[in-house]
C-alpha positions in Angstrom: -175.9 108.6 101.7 -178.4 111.6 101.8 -176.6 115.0 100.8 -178.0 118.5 101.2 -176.3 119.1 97.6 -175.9 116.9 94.6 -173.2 114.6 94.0 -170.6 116.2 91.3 -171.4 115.5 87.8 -168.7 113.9 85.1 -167.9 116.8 82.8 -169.6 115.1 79.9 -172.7 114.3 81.9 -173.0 117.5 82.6 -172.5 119.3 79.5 -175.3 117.2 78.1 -177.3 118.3 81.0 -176.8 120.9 80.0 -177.4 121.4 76.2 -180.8 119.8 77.2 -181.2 123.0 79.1 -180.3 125.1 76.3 -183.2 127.5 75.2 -185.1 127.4 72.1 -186.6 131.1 70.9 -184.7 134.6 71.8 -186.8 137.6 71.9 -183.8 139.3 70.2 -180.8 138.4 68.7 -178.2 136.9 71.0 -176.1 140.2 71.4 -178.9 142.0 72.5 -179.6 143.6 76.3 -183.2 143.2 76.5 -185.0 145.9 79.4 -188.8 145.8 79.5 -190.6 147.2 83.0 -194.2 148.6 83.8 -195.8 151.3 82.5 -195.2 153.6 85.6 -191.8 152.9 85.8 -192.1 151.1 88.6 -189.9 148.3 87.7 -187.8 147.5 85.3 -186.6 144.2 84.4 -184.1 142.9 81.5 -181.0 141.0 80.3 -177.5 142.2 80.1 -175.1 140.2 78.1 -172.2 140.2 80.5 -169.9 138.8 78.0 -170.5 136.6 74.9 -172.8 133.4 75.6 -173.8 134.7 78.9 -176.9 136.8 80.0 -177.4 138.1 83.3 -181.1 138.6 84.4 -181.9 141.4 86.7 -185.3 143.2 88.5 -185.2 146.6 89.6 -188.1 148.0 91.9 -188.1 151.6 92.4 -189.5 152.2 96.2 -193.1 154.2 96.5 -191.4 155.7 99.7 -188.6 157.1 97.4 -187.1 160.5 99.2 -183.7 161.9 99.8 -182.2 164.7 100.4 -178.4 166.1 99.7 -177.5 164.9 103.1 -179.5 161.4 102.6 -179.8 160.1 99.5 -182.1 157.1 98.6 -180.0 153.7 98.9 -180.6 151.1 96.5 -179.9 146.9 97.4 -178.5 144.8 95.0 -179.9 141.6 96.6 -177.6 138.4 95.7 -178.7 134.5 96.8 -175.9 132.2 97.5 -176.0 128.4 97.2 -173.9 128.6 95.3 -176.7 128.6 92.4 -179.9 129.7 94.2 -182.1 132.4 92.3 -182.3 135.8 94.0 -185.2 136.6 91.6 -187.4 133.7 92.8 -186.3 133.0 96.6 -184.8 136.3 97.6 -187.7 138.2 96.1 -190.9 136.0 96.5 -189.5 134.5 99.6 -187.6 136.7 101.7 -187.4 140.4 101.0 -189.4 141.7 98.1 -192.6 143.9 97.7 -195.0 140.4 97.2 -194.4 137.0 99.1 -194.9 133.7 97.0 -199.1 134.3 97.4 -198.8 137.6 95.2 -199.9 138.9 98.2 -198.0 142.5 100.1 -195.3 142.1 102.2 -195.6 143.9 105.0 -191.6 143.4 105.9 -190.4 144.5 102.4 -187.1 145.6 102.1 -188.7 148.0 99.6 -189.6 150.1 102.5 -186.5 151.4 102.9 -184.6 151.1 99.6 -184.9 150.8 96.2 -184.3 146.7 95.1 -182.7 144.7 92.3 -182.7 141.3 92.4 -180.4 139.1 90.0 -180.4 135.9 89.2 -176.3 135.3 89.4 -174.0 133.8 88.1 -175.1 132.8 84.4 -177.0 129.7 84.5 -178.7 130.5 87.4 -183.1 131.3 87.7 -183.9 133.2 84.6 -179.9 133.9 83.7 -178.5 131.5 81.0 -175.7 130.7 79.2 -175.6 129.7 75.8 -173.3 127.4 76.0 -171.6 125.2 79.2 -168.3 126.5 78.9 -169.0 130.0 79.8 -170.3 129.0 83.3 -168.1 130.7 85.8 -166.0 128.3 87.7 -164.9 130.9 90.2 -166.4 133.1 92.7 -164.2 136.4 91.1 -165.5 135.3 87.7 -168.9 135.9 89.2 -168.0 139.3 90.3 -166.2 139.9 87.2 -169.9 139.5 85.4 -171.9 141.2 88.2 -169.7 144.3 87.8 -170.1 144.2 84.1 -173.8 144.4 84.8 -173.9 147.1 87.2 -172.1 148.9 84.5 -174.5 148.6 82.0 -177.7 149.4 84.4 -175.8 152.9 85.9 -175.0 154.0 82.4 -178.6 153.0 80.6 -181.1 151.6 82.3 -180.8 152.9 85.9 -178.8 156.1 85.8 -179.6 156.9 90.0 -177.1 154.0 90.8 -174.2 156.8 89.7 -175.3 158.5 93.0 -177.9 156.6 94.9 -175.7 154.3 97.4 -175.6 150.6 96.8 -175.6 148.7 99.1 -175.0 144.7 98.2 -176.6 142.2 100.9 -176.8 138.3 101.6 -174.9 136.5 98.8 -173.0 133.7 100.7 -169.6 134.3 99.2 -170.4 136.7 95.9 -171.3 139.8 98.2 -167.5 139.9 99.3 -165.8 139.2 96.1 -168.1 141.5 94.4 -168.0 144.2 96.3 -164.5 143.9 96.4 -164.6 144.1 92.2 -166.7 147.5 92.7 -164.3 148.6 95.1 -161.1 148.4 92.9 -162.9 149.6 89.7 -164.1 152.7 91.2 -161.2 153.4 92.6 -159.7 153.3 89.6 -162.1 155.7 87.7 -163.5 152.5 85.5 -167.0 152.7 87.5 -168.9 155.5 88.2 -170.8 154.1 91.1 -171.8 154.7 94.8 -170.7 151.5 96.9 -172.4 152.1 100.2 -171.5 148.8 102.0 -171.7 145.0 102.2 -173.8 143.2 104.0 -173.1 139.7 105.0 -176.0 137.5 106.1 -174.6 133.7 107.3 -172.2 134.1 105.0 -169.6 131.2 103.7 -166.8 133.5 104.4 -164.6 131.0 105.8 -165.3 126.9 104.9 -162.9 125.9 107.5 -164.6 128.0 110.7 -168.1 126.9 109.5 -167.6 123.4 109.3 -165.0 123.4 112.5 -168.2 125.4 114.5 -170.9 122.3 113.2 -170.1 119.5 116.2 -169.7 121.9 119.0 -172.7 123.6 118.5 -175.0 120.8 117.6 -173.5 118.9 120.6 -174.0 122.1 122.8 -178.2 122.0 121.5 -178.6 118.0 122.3 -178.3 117.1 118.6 -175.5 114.8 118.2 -174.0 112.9 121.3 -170.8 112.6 122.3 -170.0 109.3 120.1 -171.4 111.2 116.9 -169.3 114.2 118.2 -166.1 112.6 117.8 -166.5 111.0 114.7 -167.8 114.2 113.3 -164.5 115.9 114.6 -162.3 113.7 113.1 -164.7 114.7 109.7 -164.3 118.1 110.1 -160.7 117.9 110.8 -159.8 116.1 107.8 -162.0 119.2 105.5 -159.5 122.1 107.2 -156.8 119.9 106.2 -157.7 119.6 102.8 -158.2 123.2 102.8 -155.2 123.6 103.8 -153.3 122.0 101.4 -155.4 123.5 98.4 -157.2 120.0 97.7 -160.4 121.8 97.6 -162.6 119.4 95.3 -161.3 117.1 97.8 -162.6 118.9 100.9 -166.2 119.7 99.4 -166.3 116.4 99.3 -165.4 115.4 102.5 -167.4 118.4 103.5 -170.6 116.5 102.1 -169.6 113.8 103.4 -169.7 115.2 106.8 -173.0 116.6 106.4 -173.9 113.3 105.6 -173.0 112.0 108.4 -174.6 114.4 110.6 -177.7 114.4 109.0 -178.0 110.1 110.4 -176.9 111.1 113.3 -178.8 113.8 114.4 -182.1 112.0 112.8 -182.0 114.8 109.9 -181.3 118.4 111.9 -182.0 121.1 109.4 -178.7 122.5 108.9 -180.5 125.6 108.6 -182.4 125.8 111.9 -181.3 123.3 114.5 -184.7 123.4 116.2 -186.6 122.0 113.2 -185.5 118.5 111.3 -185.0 118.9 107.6 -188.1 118.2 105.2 -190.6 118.0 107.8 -192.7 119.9 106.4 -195.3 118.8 103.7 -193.7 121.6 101.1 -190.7 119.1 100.6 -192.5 116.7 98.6 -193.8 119.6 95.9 -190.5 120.8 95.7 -188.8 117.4 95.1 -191.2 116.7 93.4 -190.9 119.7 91.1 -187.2 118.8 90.6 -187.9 115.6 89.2 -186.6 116.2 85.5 -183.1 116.9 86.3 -181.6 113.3 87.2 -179.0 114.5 90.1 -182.1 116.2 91.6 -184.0 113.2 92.5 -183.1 113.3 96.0 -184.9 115.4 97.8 -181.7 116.7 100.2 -180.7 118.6 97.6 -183.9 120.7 98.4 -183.2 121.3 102.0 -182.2 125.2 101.1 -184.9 126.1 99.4 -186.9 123.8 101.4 -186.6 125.8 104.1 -187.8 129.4 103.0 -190.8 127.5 101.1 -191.7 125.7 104.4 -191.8 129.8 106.2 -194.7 131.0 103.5 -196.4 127.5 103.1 -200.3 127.5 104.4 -203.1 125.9 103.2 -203.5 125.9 99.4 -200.6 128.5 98.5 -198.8 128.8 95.7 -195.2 127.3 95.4 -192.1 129.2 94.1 -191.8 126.9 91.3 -195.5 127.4 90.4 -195.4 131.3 90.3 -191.8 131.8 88.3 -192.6 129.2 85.2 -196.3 130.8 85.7 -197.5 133.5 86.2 -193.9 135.7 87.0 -192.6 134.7 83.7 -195.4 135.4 81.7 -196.1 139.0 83.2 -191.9 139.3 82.2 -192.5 138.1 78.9 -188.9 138.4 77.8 -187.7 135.0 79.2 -186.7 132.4 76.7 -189.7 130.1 76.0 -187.9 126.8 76.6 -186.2 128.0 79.7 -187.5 126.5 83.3 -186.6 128.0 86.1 -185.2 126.2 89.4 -184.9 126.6 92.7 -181.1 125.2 92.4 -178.8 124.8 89.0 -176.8 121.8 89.8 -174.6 123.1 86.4 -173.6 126.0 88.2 -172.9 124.4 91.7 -170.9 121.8 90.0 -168.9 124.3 88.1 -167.6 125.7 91.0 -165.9 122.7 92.6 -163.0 124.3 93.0 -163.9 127.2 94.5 -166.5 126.4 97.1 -164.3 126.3 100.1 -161.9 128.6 99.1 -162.3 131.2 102.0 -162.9 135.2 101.8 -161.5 136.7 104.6 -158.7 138.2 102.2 -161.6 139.9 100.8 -163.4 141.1 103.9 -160.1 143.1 104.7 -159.8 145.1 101.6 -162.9 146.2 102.2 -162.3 147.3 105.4 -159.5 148.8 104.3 -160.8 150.9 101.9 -163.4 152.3 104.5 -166.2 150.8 103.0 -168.8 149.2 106.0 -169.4 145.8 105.8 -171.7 144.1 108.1 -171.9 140.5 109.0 -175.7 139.5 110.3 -176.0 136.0 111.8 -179.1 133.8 112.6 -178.7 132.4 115.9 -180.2 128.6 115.2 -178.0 128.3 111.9 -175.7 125.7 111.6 -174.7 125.3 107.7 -172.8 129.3 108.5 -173.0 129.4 112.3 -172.6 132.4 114.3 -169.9 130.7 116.0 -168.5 130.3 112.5 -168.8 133.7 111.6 -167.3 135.2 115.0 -164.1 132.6 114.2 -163.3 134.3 111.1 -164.1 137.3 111.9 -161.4 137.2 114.6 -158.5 136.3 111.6 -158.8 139.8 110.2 -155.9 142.0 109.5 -158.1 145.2 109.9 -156.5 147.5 111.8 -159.7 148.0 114.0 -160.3 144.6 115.3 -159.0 144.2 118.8 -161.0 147.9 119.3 -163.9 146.0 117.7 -163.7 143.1 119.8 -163.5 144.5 123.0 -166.7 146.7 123.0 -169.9 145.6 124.5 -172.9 144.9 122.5 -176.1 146.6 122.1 -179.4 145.0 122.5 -182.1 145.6 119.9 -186.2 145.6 119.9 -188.1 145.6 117.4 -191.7 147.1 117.5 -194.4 146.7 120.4 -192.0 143.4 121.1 -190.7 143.8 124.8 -188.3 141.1 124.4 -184.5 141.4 123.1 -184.5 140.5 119.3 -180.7 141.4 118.2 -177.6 142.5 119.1 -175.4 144.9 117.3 -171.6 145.6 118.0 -170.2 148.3 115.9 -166.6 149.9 115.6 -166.0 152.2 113.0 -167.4 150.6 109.7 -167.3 146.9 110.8 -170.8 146.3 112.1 -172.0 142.8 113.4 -175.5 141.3 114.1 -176.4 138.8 116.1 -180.1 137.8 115.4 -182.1 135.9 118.2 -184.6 133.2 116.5 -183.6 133.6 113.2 -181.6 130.6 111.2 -179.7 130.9 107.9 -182.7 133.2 106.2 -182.5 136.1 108.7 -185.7 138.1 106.5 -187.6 135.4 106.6 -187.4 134.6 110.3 -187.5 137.8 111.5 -188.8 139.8 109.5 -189.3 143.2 112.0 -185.9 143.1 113.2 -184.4 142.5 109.6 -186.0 145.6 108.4 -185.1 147.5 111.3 -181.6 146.3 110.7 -181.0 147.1 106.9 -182.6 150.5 107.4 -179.7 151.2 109.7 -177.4 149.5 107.5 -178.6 151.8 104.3 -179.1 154.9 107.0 -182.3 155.3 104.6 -184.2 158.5 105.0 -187.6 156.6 105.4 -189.3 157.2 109.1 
């Protein structure tokens, strides 16, 4: 049965998958943070051991429109991928929001524009990150957050001293953005973190397993792509996953939940889960990118491309580079601190595996601490997604406990334009500091979609003092 991710690996199999991954030279011993950047300080880019056996890898860019005032300081976005076990340094960065697209070429949408950027490649084991060893691969999304704060520590105290003031803003990160934040949250509080938490932003988020797979058969029967007989059968799918959820068998459910996807993915002859207009791998991208993935054996089918399939297929033209190409290329050799036997991947199926038991473990919990501690979180949606539908996200977003949310619900939205576009492009409901997107003709990778709205968007979000 074609799956969008791998099936789950024996422990044994994957700990030798592992240890094959294991990197041969350092360039320092193995309890050193290793920083190195360009000349003009422009970026900086390094390794922070988070704890012992596992190394965080990080990218700062320091924005050429930098200004603030006291009023308006300069924001900075800590950019996190999801997956779970994508790399934000290679598809958030060369594909999405970053100052260069996969051609080495300008982005004219950069988020850089409007805020200064650091990319990491989280949790360990993921991209450039590595562990030293399988056992210190997190197994839980807090254990994640627990090393992400433990990086942000070390960059505000050494390496990037401006995070102690400049807001931080953390965006996308399917689940890690809300657990992370939430870490930030209670240490600064505390007085253990001197840091400026600005807001979360949530962009098709898996907040909530149970809404998002509920959401998948009315909406693809409401776009023509299942029928009624495939619609009740995927019900029944999707009904079984909440009640695993339910009663804590969550290995269980992601199972089921693959299952499902399965399932849909026959039935719908291959909808990309992450735009229902398109049908997964039809582009000619697919192939390099399987094909690229080759040398891990869970890897060999090529579903278990579809997410970065997807982004690669946006930038894809005529002879351009691929993702893959650049960051074991030319990326890690200008970096030159990456350790020599280490490969980077679109996907670690280590990591993905690792967190079995946490994958559909909902964060709505989460969501309302934030909220409760005043912090603004925004949820931005693409309306063709299906994997984290907007019909998903407005479900859980209706379970808060936030004191604000019947206020929240029952206010109109605003439309949104974006540049010499005429036409309607978002719309944007706000009460007090819960702020929610809806983008038109975007799917799961809002930036990459639309690009002019999604800049117009996080400058609001960051209230950045660019024009």
């Amino acid at each position: 049965m074609d799956r969008p991710y791998p099936p789950l690996l024996p422990l044994a199999l994957l700990a030798l998958l592992f240890l094959c991954l294991l990197h041969g030279e350092r360039a320092a011993a193995a309890d050193d943070d290793l920083t190195s950047g360009t000349g003009d300080g422009s970026e900086l880019w390094g390794y922070v051991q988070v704890r012992p056996k596992a190394h965080l890898f990080w990218w700062y860019y320091k924005s050429p429109q930098r200004a603030s005032s006291p009023g308006k300081p300069w924001p900075t976005i800590l950019w996190l991928q999801g997956g779970p076990g994508a790399s934000g340094v290679g598809l958030g960065n060369f594909l999405e929001v970053g100052p260069l697209d996969v051609n080495l070429k300008p982005r004219d949408s950069t988020w850089l524009q409007k805020a200064d950027l650091i990319f990491v490649d989280n949790p360990v084991g993921v991209g450039y990150s590595y562990a030293d060893d399988p056992s210190a691969l997190v197994t839980t999304d807090w254990q994640a957050a627990t090393d992400a704060t433990e990086l942000l520590r070390a960059l505000a105290a050494k390496e990037i001293p401006t995070l102690q003031s400049s807001p931080l803003f953390l965006s996308y990160g399917g689940k890690y953005a809300a657990t992370l934040g939430v870490s930030l949250a209670r240490a600064i509080r505390a007085g253990d973190l001197k840091l400026n938490l600005g807001g979360v932003a949530l962009g098709d988020s898996w907040i909530s397993p149970e809404d998002f797979t509920l959401a998948y058969t009315p909406l693809l029967l409401e776009v023509s792509r299942l029928d009624d007989n495939a619609g009740d059968e995927a019900s029944k799918m999707a009904a079984t996953v909440k009640e695993q959820i339910t009663a804590g068998q969550l290995a269980d459910s992601q199972q089921s939940w693959i299952d499902l996807l399965g399932f849909i993915d026959k039935k719908s002859s291959s909808v990309d889960m992450y735009n229902f207009l398109l049908d997964s791998g039809m582009d000619p991208v697919s192939a390099d990118l399987s094909a690229a993935s080759s040398s891990s054996p869970s890897s060999s089918n090529a579903q278990l491309m579809k997410y970065s399939t997807y982004l690669s297929s946006q930038a894809a033209d005529s002879g351009s580079n691929t993702i893959d190409g650049i960051m074991n290329g030319v990326i890690k050799e200008k970096l030159k601190i990456i350790p020599k036997n280490l490969k980077w991947q679109e996907l670690s199926d280590p990591v993905y595996n690792a967190l079995v038991n946490d994958f559909m473990k909902p964060r709505i919990n989460e969501i309302d601490e934030l909220l409760s501690y005043g912090i603004n979180v925004t949820v931005y949606n693409g309306q063709l997604d299906v994997i984290c539908s907007t019909i998903g996200a407005e479900a859980w977003v209706k379970k808060l406990k936030w004191d604000g949310l019947k206020n929240f619900l029952s206010l109109p939205r605003q439309p949104l334009k974006c540049g010499s576009s005429k036409g309607t492009k978002a719309f944007v409901r706000s009460y007090k500091n819960l702020h929610f997107y809806w983008i038109l003709g975007a799917g799961h990778f809002v930036p990459a979609d639309q690009p002019c709205i999604a800049l117009s968007m996080i400058s609001s979000i960051t209230q950045s003092p660019a024009s």
